[in-house]
PANU-594518 format. One line per field, with one value per residue (C-alpha): x, y, z; chain. Coordinates in steps of 0.02 Angstrom, whole numbers. Layout:
// residues N
xx	(X, ...) $
yy	(Y, ...) $
zz	(Z, ...) $
unit	(A, ...) $
//
This chain:
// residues 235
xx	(3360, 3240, 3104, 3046, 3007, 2930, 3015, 3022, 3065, 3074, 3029, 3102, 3029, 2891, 2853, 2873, 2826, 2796, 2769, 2743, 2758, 2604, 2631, 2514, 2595, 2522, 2581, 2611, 2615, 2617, 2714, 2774, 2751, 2798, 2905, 3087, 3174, 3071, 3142, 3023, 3023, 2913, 2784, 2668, 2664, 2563, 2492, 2423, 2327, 2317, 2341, 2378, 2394, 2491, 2426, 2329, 2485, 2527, 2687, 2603, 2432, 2513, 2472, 2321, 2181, 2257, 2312, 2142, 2068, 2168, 2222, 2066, 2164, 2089, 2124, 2130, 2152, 2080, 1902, 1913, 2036, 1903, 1770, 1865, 1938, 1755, 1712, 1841, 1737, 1851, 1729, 1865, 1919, 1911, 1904, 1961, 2060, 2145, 2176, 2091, 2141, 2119, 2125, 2188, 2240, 2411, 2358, 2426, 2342, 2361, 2327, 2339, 2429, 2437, 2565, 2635, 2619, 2446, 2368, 2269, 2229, 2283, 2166, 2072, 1979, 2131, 2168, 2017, 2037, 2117, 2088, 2236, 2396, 2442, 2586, 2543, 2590, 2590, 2601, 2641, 2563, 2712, 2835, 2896, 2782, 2865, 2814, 2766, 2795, 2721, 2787, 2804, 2915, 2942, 2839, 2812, 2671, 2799, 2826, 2656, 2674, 2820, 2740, 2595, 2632, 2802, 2841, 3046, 3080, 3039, 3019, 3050, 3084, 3260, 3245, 3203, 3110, 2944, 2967, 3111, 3289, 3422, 3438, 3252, 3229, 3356, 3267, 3085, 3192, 3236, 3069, 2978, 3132, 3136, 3287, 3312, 3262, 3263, 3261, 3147, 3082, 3265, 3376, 3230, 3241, 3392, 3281, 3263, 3454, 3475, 3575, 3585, 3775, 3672, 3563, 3698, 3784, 3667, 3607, 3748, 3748, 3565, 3511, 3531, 3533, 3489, 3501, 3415, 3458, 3289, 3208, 3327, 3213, 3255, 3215) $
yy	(3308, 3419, 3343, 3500, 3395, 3242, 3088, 2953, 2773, 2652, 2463, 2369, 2332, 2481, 2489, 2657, 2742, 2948, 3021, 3188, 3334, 3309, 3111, 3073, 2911, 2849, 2693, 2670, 2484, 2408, 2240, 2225, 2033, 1914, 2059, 1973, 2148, 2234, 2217, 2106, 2237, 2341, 2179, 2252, 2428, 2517, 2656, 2693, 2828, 2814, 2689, 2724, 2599, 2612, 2421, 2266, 2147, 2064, 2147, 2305, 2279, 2185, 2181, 2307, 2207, 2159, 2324, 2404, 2268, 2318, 2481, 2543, 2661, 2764, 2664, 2763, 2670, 2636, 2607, 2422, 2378, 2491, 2388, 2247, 2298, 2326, 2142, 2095, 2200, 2356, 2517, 2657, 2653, 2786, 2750, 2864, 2854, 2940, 3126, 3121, 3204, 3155, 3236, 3132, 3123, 3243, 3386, 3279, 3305, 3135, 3125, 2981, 2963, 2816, 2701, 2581, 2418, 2274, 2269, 2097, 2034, 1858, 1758, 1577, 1609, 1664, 1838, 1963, 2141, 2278, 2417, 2505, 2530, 2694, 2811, 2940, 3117, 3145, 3350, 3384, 3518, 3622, 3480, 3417, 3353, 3173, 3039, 2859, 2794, 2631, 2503, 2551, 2579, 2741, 2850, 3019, 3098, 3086, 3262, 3311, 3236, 3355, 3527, 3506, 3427, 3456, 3340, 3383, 3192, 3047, 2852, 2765, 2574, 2534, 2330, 2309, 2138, 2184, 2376, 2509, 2479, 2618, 2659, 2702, 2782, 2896, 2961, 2949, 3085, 3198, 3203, 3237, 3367, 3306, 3350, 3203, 3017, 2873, 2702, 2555, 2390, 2325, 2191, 2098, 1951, 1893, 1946, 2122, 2164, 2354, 2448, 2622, 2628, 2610, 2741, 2859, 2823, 2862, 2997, 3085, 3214, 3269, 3229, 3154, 2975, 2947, 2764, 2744, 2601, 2511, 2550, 2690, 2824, 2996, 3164) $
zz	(4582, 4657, 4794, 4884, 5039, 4939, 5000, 4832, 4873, 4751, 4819, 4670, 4479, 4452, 4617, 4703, 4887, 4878, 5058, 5047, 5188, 5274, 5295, 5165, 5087, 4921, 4799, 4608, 4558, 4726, 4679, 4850, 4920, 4768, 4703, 4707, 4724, 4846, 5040, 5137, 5263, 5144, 5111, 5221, 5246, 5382, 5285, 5115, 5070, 4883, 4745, 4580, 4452, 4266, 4201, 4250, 4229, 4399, 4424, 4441, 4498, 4636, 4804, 4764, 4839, 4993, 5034, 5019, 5086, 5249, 5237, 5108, 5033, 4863, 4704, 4553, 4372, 4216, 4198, 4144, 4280, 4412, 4370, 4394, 4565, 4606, 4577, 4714, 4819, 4843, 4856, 4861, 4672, 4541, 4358, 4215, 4038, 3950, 3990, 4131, 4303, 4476, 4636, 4757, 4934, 4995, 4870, 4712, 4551, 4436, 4228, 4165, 3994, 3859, 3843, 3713, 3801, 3848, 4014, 4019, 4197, 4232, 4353, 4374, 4219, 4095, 4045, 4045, 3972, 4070, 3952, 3887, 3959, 4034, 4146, 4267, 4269, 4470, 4528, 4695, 4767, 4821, 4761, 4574, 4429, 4412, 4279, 4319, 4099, 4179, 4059, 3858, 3725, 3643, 3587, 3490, 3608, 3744, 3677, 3709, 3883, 3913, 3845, 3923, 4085, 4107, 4226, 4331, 4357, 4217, 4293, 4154, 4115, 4040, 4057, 3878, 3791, 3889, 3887, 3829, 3819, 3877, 3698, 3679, 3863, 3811, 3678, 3775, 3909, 3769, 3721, 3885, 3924, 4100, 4190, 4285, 4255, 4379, 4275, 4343, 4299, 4263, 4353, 4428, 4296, 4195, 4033, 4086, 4050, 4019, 4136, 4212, 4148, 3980, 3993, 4055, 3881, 3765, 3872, 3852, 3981, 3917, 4077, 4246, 4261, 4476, 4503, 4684, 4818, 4838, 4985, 5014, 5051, 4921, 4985) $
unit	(A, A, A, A, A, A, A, A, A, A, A, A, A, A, A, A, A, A, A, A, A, A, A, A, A, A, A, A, A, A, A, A, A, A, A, A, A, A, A, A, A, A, A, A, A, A, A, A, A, A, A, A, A, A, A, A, A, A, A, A, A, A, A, A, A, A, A, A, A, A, A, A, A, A, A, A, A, A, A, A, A, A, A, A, A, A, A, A, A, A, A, A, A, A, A, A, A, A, A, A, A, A, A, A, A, A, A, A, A, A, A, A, A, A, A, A, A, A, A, A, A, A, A, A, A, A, A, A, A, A, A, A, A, A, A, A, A, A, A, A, A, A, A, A, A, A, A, A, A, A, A, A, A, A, A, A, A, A, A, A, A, A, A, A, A, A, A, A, A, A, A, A, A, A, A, A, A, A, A, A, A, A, A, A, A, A, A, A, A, A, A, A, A, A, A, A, A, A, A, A, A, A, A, A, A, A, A, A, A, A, A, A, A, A, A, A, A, A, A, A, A, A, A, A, A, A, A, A, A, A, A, A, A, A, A) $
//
């Protein structure tokens, strides 16, 4: 695996850190604080520049309003899930759909891409819409184009997502029962032709039972399978 200088740590579930050369430190799915895998030395970190969410379910919107609320970093997501953010009084958000590119801090260009999953919002009032699920196709600017699948099953435009974006590095979920199984990440690597994935939102809760040692199976030496320590800091 290939990082160029980009340091990748993952903090547990979907949850992932990317700092890149210049410090700049940004977050995808920031389920840090009720997040069961994630260290509680990462709870509350001191510097965000950038937010980028896949989803408006609580293990992946997270800790987003707290953060900005104290570190006000830029929040880029869907529109529904902007306004939204908006109405808890957060100014610094972008909203978009899909196909749509962002410029964000550290030089990274971000498109977000559909998934195959839901995204309501759970709050006092029940579940209110979240728009449509999505991933994020992150480019580094001097670094690797890596893929944030967010959560979703498998999908035929994952092709698409691999000749036009052609991301180096595929975060995919192998957990299965909410999202894709090893079986069906497999296949989603083949067709995003992405040298190397690292599997996520797995192991956090007894239901989500796939397994790297899965994945590595039905890979079948298509592709790397790196399993990282959570927050062990890749580089």
């Amino acid at each position: 695996m290939q990082l160029d200088g980009l340091e990748l740590t993952w903090l547990g579930h979907a949850a992932f850190r990317f700092r890149t050369g210049d410090g700049t430190v940004v977050l995808v799915d920031p389920w840090l604080s009720g997040n069961p895998a994630c260290p509680e030395s990462e709870h509350e970190p001191e510097r965000v520049d950038a937010i980028y969410l896949t989803h408006g379910h609580f293990d992946h919107v997270g800790d987003t309003v707290a953060l900005a609320r104290r570190l006000s970093p830029q929040i880029f997501a869907i529109h529904e899930i902007s306004v939204w953010l908006e109405g808890q009084g957060l100014d610094r958000v972008t909203g978009l759909n899909m196909g749509g590119t962002v410029d964000g801090p550290g030089g990274i260009s971000a498109t977000f891409v559909p998934a195959v999953h839901s995204s309501g919002i759970s709050g006092d009032v029940g579940i209110v819409d979240g728009g449509d699920p999505g991933g994020w196709v992150l480019a580094f600017d001097g670094g690797p184009t890596i893929y944030h699948a967010g959560d979703t099953m498998v999908f035929g435009d994952m092709s698409l997502i691999g000749e036009l974006w052609r991301p180096d590095i595929a975060l995919l979920p192998i957990g299965g029962h909410y999202t894709m199984d090893p079986r069906q990440a497999a296949k989603a690597a083949k067709l995003l032709g992405v040298s190397t994935v690292i599997p996520m939102h797995y192991g956090t809760f007894p239901i989500l039972a796939g397994t790297p040692e899965e994945l590595r199976e039905a890979a079948g030496g298509a592709f790397e399978v790196k399993v990282l320590d959570v927050g062990e800091p890749a580089t």
